[in-house]
Residue, then its C-alpha position, 0 to 999 in steps of 0.5 A: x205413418x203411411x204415405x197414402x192412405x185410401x179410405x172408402x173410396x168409391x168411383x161411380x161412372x155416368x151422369x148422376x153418380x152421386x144419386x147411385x151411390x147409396x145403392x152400391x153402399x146398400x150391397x147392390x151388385x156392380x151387374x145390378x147397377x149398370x142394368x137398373x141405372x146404366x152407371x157403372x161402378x168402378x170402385x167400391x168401397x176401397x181401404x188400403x195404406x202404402x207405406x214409404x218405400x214399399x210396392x205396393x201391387x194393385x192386381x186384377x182382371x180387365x175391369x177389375x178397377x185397378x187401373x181407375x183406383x190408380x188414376x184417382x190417387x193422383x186424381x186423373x179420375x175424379x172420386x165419386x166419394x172416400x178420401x185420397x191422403x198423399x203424407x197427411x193430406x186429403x188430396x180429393x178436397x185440395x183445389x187444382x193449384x196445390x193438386x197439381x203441385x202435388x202432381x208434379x213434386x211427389x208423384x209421378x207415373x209410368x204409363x203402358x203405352x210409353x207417352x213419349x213426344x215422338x218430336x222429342x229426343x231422349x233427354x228432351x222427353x225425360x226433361x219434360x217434367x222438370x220443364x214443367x216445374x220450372x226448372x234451370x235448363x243446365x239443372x234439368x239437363x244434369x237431373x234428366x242425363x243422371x235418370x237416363x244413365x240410372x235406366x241403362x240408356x246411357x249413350x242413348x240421348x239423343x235417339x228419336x224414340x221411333x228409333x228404340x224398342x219397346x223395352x227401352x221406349x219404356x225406360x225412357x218414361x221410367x227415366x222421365x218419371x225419376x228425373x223429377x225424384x218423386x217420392x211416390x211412382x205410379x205404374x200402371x201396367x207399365x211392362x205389359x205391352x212388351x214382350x215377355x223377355x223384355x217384360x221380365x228383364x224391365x221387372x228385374x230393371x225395376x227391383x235393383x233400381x227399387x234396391x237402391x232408390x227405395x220409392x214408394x210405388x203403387x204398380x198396376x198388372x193382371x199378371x199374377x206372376x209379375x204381382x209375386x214378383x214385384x210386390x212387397x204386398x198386393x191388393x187383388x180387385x174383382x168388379x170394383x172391390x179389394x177382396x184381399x191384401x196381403x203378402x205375396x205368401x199371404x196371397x198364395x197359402x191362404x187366399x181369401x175366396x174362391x176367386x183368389x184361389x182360381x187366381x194362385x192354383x197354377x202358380x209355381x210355389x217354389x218360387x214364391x214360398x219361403x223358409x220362413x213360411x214352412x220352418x217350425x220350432x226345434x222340439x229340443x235344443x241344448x247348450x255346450x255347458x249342458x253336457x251329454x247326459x242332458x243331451x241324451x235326456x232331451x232327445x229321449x223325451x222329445x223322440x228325436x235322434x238329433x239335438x241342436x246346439x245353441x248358445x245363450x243367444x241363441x246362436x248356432x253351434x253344431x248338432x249332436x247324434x244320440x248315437x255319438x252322444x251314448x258313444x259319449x256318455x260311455x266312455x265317461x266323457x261329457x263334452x258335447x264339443x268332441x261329437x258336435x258336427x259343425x257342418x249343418x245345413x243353414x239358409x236364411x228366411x227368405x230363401x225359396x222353396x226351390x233353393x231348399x230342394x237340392x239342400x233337403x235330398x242331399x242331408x240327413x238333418x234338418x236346415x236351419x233357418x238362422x238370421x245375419x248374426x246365426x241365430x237360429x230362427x227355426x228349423x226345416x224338415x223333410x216333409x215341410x219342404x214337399x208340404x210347402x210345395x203342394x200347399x197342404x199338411x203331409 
């Protein structure tokens, strides 16, 4: 079950908002809307779920939406219509004493503009939220101190926030945010305003802390780059509306529209596509019981010049030649064990493309695409590689 579910949501900015609504639900353009009404039209129509432990990438354009379908989700910015169900609950009806219980037990978020207290040292502003909860000030201090050791800060406490860079007054709202230990995270263009090293170093921050904190958390950015790199799936918006979610792979080999396709023509696939995108069943596969004649038979009827060597489960054993197996079968010898070449190149399923280039120039045979136990999951050729490089059939 998820543990956020949007449904139809719908945020429409000016004083009637409910009176504008059926107009956008007829179709009527977020243009047509503000010129006709003087409303504008922040949401529209928006459907998504974030399963636990997942993140969950909302990306778009300045005025796309993204950062109003944030703030609704914990209810910054009131709905016009739709729901909001944070673990089964129907956050939009709840009344301000249980939202804001919600607020301050399972959710909690990393702004761009840092918000700290510039009277207050590191520790203090990353107590703030367990301050507000009520909690015992050596229990506070304990949970704040841990938050501040798990963001790299340690040794830091005590330093006024004007006395730290950008990267690090961003870890001290990251900090603040996980002292409270939420079960959801809400980052809205957390990284942007740093600088793009910092800005890469706090991506790859996030992702081992990610590893072993395993939050669910929805992360806001413009930046295709950032939103391939962080998200498990992502949301792309365009004035108001989702025009696609999916997988980072998703996105980039088949977007849904032309505007998602503008957004990925530049992107370095390399990086992003896996093995398991461009891998393929082998045409033939045999096992060490099968012996050379059978090898020979299943190479001649699928026209190959290499068999794989299989298991009964599958697992990888080696390759067979046809010229070593004819070699072989006329000595009158039939086990493939004496000709099986062990050395063949394996990779996992989420191995990129970049990693797969020198290992494609540098062998003769296919790569293997094999899980944690070696069981062969497919294979990878030549020509697959430079295919999931340019994004078409070669």
């Amino acid at each position: 079950m998820p543990i956020i579910e949007v449904k139809n949501l719908y945020k429409i900015f000016g004083p009637r908002p409910k009176n504008i609504l059926p107009q956008v639900k007829k179709g009527k353009s977020k243009e047509e809307i503000l010129k006709k009404t003087g409303h504008t039209v922040g949401i529209n129509n928006a459907s998504f779920n974030v399963n636990k432990g997942e993140i969950f990438v909302i990306m778009g354009l300045s005025g796309s939406g993204k950062s109003t379908l944030i703030r609704c989700i914990n209810r910054l910015i009131e709905p016009t219509s739709g729901q909001v169900i944070i673990d089964g609950e129907n956050i939009v009806e709840m009344d301000f004493k249980n939202l804001t219980e919600i607020r301050r037990k399972k959710m909690a978020m990393v702004f761009q503009r840092f918000a700290l207290f510039p009277h207050k040292d590191v520790c203090n502003n990353v107590e703030y939220g367990l301050e507000i909860q009520g909690v015992d000030p050596e229990e506070r201090r304990k949970k704040a101190l841990e938050a501040i050791e798990l963001v790299g800060l340690k040794g830091y406490e005590h330093k006024m926030p004007n006395e730290l860079s950008g990267g690090m007054q961003q870890r001290v709202g990251l900090a603040r945010a996980l002292a409270t230990d939420p079960d959801i995270l809400l980052m809205d263009e957390a990284f942007s305003a740093l600088d793009p090293l910092i800005r890469k170093e706090m991506q790859e921050e996030l992702l081992e802390l990610q590893s072993r904190m395993h939050k669910t958390i929805v992360f806001i950015t413009h930046d295709l780059d950032e939103a391939l790199k962080l998200g498990d799936r992502i949301a792309v918006m365009k004035d108001g509306k989702i025009v696609q979610i999916g997988t980072p792979e998703e996105i980039l080999t088949n977007p849904a529209n032309e505007y998602v396709r503008s957004f990925v023509q530049d992107v370095d696939r390399t990086k992003v596509i896996t093995a398991s995108s461009i891998m393929k069943k082998p045409d033939a596969l045999v096992s060490p019981k099968d012996g050379v004649k059978v090898a020979i038979r299943k190479m001649k009827e699928a026209g190959i010049s290499s068999i794989f060597v299989t298991d009964k489960n599958r697992k990888l054993k080696g390759l067979v030649r046809i010229d070593d197996a004819v070699q072989l079968f006329k000595e009158g010898k039939h086990d493939i064990d004496e000709i099986l070449i062990k050395d063949v190149p394996t990779t996992s399923p989420d191995t990129p493309i970049v990693d797969l280039l020198p290992v494609a120039a540098n062998t003769s045979y296919p790569i293997v695409v094999v899980d944690e136990n070696k069981k062969m999951l497919g294979i990878i050729v030549r020509v697959s590689v430079i295919s999931g490089i340019i994004g078409e059939e070669v």
